[in-house]
C-alpha positions, 0 to 999 in steps of 0.5 A, spaced: 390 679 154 384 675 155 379 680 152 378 683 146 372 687 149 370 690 155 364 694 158 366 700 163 361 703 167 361 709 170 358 711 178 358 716 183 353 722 185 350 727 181 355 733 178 362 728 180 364 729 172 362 723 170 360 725 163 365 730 164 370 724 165 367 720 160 368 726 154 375 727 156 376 719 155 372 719 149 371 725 146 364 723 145 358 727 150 354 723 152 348 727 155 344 727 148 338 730 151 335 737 151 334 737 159 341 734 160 344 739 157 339 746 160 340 743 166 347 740 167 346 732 169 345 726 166 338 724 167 339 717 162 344 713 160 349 715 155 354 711 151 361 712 148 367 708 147 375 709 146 381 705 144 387 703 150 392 704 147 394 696 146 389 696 142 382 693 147 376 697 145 372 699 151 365 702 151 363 706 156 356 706 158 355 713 162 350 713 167 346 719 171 348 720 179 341 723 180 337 719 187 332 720 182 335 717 177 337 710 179 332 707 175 335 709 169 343 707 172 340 701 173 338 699 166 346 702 164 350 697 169 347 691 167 353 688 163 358 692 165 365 689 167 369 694 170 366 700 174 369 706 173 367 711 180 367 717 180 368 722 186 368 730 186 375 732 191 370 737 193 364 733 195 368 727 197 364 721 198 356 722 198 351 718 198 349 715 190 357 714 191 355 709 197 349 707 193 352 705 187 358 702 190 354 697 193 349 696 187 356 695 183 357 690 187 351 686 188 351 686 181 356 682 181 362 686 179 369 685 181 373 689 179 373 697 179 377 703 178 375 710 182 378 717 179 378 723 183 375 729 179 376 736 179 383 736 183 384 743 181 378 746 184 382 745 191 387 744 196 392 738 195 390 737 203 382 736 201 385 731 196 388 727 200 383 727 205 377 725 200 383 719 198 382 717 205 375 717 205 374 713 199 379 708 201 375 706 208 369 706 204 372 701 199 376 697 204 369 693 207 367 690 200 370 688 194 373 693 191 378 693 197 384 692 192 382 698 186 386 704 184 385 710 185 387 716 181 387 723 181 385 727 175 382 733 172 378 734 166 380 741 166 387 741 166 388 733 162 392 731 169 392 724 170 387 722 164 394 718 162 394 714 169 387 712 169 387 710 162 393 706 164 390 703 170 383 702 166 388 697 161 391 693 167 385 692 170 383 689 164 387 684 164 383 681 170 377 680 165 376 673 162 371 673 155 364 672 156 361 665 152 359 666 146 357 658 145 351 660 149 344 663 145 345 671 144 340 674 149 341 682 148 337 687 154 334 693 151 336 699 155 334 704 149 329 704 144 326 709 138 326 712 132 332 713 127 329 718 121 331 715 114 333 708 117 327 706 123 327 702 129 333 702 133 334 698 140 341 698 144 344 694 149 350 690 152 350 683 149 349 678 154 351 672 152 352 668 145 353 671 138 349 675 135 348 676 127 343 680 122 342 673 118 336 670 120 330 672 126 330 674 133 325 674 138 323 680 142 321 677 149 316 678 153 311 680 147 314 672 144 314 676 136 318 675 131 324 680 129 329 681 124 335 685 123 336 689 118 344 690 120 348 691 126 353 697 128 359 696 134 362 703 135 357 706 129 360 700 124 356 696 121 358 688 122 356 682 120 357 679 128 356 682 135 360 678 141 357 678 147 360 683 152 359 687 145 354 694 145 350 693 140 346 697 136 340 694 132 337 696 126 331 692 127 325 690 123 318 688 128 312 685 127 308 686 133 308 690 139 315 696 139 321 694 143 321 697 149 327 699 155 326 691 159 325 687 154 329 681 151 331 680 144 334 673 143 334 667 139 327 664 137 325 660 143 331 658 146 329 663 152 322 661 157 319 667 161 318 666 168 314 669 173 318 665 179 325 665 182 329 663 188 335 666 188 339 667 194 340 675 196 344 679 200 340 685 205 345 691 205 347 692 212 344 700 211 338 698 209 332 699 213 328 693 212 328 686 212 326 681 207 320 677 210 314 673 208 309 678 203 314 683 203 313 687 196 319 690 192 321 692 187 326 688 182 330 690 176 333 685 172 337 687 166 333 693 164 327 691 166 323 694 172 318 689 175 314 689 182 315 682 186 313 679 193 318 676 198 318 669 201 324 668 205 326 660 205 329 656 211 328 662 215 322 667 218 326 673 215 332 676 212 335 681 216 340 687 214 347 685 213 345 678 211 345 673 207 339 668 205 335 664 200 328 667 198 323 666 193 320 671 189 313 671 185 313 677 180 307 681 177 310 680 170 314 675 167 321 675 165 326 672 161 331 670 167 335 664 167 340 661 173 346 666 175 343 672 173 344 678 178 338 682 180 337 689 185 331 689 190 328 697 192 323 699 196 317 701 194 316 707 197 320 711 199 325 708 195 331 706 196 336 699 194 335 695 200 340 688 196 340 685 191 343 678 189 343 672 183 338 666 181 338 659 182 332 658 179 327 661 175 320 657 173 314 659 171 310 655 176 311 655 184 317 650 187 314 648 194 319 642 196 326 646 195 331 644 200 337 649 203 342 643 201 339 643 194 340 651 193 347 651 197 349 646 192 347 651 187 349 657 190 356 654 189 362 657 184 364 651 182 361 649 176 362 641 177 358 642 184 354 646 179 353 641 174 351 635 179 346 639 182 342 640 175 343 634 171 344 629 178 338 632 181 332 633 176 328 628 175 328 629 168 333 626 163 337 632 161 340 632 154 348 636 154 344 642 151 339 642 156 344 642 161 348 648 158 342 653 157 341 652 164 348 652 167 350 658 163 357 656 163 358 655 155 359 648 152 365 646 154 365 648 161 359 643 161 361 637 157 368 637 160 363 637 167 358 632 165 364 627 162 368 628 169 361 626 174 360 621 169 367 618 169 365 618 176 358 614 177 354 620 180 351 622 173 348 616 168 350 617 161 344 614 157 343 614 149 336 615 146 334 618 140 341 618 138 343 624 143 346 624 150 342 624 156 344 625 163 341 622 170 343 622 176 345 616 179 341 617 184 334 618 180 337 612 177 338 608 184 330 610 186 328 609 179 330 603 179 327 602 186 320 604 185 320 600 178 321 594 182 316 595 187 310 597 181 311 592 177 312 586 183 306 589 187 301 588 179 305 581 178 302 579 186 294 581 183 295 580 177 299 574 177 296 571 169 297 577 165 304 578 162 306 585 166 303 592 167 301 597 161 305 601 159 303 608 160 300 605 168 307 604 169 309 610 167 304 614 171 306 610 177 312 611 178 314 618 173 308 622 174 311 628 173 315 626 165 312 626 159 311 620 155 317 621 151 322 622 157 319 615 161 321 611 155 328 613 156 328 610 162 324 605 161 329 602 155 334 604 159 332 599 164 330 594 158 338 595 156 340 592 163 336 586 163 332 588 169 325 590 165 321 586 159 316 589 154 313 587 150 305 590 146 306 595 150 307 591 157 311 591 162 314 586 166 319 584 170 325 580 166 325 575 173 318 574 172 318 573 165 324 567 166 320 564 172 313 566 168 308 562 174 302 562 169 307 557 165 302 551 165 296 555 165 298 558 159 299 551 155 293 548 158 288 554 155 292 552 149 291 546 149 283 547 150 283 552 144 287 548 139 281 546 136 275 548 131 270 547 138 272 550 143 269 551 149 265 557 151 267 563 156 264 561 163 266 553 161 273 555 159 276 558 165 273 552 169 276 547 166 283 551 167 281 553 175 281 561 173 276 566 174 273 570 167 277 576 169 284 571 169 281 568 163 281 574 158 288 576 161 291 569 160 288 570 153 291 577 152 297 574 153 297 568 149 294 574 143 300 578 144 305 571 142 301 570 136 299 563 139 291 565 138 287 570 134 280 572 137 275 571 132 268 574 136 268 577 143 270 572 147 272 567 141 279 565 141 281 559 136 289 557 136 293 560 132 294 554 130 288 552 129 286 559 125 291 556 119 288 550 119 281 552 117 285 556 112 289 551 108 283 547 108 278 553 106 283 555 100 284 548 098 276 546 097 275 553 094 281 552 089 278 546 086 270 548 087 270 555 087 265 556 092 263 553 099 256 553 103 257 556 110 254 548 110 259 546 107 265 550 111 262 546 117 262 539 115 269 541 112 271 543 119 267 537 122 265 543 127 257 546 128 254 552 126 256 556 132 263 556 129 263 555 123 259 561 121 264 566 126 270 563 122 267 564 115 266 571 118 272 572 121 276 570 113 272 575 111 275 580 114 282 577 113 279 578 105 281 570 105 274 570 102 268 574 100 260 573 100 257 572 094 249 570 096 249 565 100 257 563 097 263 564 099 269 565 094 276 566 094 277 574 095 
């Protein structure tokens, strides 16, 4: 068995005997409010669940078949893994039983079991006929494949081949991660008279424990749990694909139908997604730009504004790339599915599942890019997000973008590296992932910014740092250039040095080689030429001049006394020994005599003292100077 826990949800039109279904399984009633009980329908979703009898527990989340209440089945059938559609043999099929089919489908469920209801209110012949027409209906989509079964909840019959036929379905199942961040929608909250908050829903994604706290999204507050329950138990853990039940501590806005709970910052809110959706061949609209519509995801109900990608519109019966801009954000991340309806009247008109989801507009997306994405297979997958962002992408990063779990990711993060289509590079000591081709253009545009500022600035020895890197990475943070930059550095293609950039062919030719060694020669003195005459007599310009100083600077070869004042190194250390040893037999030095010491001028000797008075070689002391 590949499951431990499923989710079952109910679907079909209004008065089939879902709730009815659900208590016979169960015996658990589900319609828990007064109007539902006066007036015979679910009008919000209700939950129960049961053991198979190998020993699966199954929850079942029942919802309301009402038009009016789609809304409210939306919210139930987010999570659920197995559909359980319900048609009345009296009625036949209907019309939420055709809307909820394709609900079911666009949501991404695959696999479903139907039970005719109230077979003992009518004549074998009608069954039969109602058997035929829910078997054409499902023969176009998805479900062609799913059993169908007649019971009835008056008499029992049946009941035991439709659990059985729910326990054979189940073996199709395959756990949901549990390696991913716990991310819980909330489809019921209130108050629990002697205990406090309580808040419901399916755990998506993750496990979820009362230790520590949680984040209530989209309000950004802190939450604690106090303690969980599954099936009315307290537990120490949820596992994802689990009905949760929370006991939950809130300090800010109360929790809302929508919302999010999950682990603190590990989920972003996004108010744009591209997705790629599919229009229902009964729809009576097609998705074009500026369209208004309503989205659900998760439990949450949101207004949002179409713009079709690649095409003028999307029409029924089709499929295509879309973007979405939302009147509100929501914690919405790749893969996860949606529902569109019209605003008024309203009506499902598709629904399909996110490539991306951001927080700021994408205006250069290409349909190779989302075709990529749109992909099921998770290398493909994997090569698009990590090969194709401009960023370096840690194997966490990767995971929580993918949402495929840690192994999936890392088993195709080491296979696309094997191969040289992604760059495996170590910084900070974590993996980081780059496309080989980001790399290759890197590479490349490195090259030409770093060549074109050797041409114009032929005596400094490279780039700054931070002019490189917003030339050739504008879009990256400082720290994510660094990693391409000492990945660069590592290959001997770049050298840095006081936070220059240079090119390592460069440097080895280094054409300002002679220069340089001039310019030492001419400072090597305790007279050095002045500024203007300096750059003279070595055939540079001023601006040169200051460049090739800088280098010299940032070798330790001279040292920078006052503006435009350079001395030696070498130089430097002489005046000291000869300071030191004077003062260490006199005990004190006129600027005089520092003069004559250094058989220089005033116009230097008082620079130099000055300047070993900030290197605290020596202090003032009047018109003296002693050791400091």
């Amino acid at each position: 068995m590949s499951v431990s826990h499923f989710v079952i949800g109910t679907a079909g039109h209004i008065d089939h005997g879902k709730t009815e279904l659900v208590k016979a399984l169960t015996g658990t009633d589900t319609d828990r409010l007064a109007e539902e009980k006066r007036r015979g329908i679910s009008i919000d979703i209700g939950f129960a669940s049961f053991f198979l009898p190998s020993g699966l527990e199954a929850s079942i989340v029942d919802v309301p078949g009402h038009e009016r209440f789609v809304k409210n089945m939306l919210a139930g059938s987010t999570g659920i893994d197995l559909m359980l559609l319900v048609v009345a043999a009296d009625d036949g099929v209907m019309a939420q039983t055709k809307e909820h089919l394709a609900i079911a489908g666009l949501l991404g469920i695959r696999l479903a079991v139907v039970a005719i209801t109230k077979v003992d209110m009518v004549e074998e012949d009608r069954v039969l006929e109602v058997q035929v027409e829910i078997e054409e209906l499902l023969s176009r989509g998805v479900f062609k494949n799913a059993p169908v079964l007649k019971v009835s909840t008056k008499t029992g019959f049946g009941l035991e081949g439709l659990v059985e036929s729910i326990e054979k379905q189940s073996l199709e199942l395959e756990e949901r991660s549990t390696d991913l961040p716990p991310r819980l929608p909330i489809d019921r909250s209130f108050i629990l008279q002697g205990a406090g908050r309580i808040v419901t829903g399916t755990l998506w994604s993750g496990v979820l424990t009362a230790a520590g706290s949680l984040e209530l999204l989209p309000w950004g507050t802190s939450c604690r749990p106090r303690h969980i329950e599954v099936r009315g138990q307290k537990v120490s853990k949820a596992l994802a694909g689990q009905r949760v039940a929370i006991d939950l501590t809130v300090l800010g806005p109360a929790p809302r139908r929508g919302d999010f709970l999950v682990a603190p910052a590990t989920f972003r809110l996004v108010n744009e997604l591209i997705a790629k959706v599919r229009v229902l061949p009964e729809a009576r609209v097609e998705l074009k730009k500026r369209k208004k519509l309503r989205l659900y995801h998760g439990t949450k109900e949101v207004f949002a504004t179409v713009s079709p990608i690649g095409t003028k519109q999307v029409l029924p019966g089709q499929t295509g790339y879309i973007r979405l801009r939302l009147a509100e954000p929501i914690a919405a991340v790749f893969r996860d599915r949606f529902i569109l309806r019209s605003i008024s009247p309203i009506t499902t008109i598709g629904g399909g599942f996110v490539l991306e989801a951001t927080d700021h507009r994408r205006a250069d997306i290409s349909i190779s890019h989302l075709d990529a994405l749109a992909d099921n297979d998770n290398n493909s997958v994997i090569e698009e997000l990590a090969g194709r962002s401009p960023y370096p992408l840690t194997t966490e990063d990767v995971n929580l973008t993918a949402q495929i779990g840690s192994a999936a990711t890392e088993g195709a993060l080491k296979e696309l590296v094997d191969e040289g289509r992604v760059i495996e590079i170590s910084a900070w000591k974590r993996k980081h992932f780059v496309g080989a081709q980001i790399i290759a253009e890197s590479d490349k545009a490195l090259r030409r910014f770093i060549s074109d500022f050797h041409q114009t600035h032929a005596y400094d020895f490279g780039a700054s740092k931070e002019i490189v890197c917003q030339g050739v990475w504008p879009e990256l943070s400082s720290s994510q250039a660094d990693i391409f930059l000492d990945y660069f550095v590592s290959l001997g293609i770049i050298c840095m040095s006081e936070g220059q950039v240079a090119l390592a062919d460069h440097v080895k030719q280094d054409p300002a080689a002679k220069t340089l060694e001039q310019l030492l020669q001419k400072i090597n003195t305790f007279s050095p030429p002045n500024f203007s005459t300096l750059a003279a007599e070595i055939d540079v310009d001023e601006r040169e001049l200051r460049s090739l100083l800088k280098r010299l600077e940032s070798q330790d070869k001279a040292v920078r006394v006052r503006a435009d004042l350079y001395f030696s190194s070498e130089a430097i250390a002489e005046a000291k020994d000869r300071l030191v040893d004077y003062l260490a037999g006199a005990g004190e030095i006129t600027v005089s005599r520092f003069k004559e010491l250094l058989e220089t001028t005033r116009k230097y000797a008082i620079p130099l003292i000055e300047y070993f008075d900030e290197q605290k070689v020596t202090r003032r002391d009047g018109d003296m100077r002693v050791m400091f």
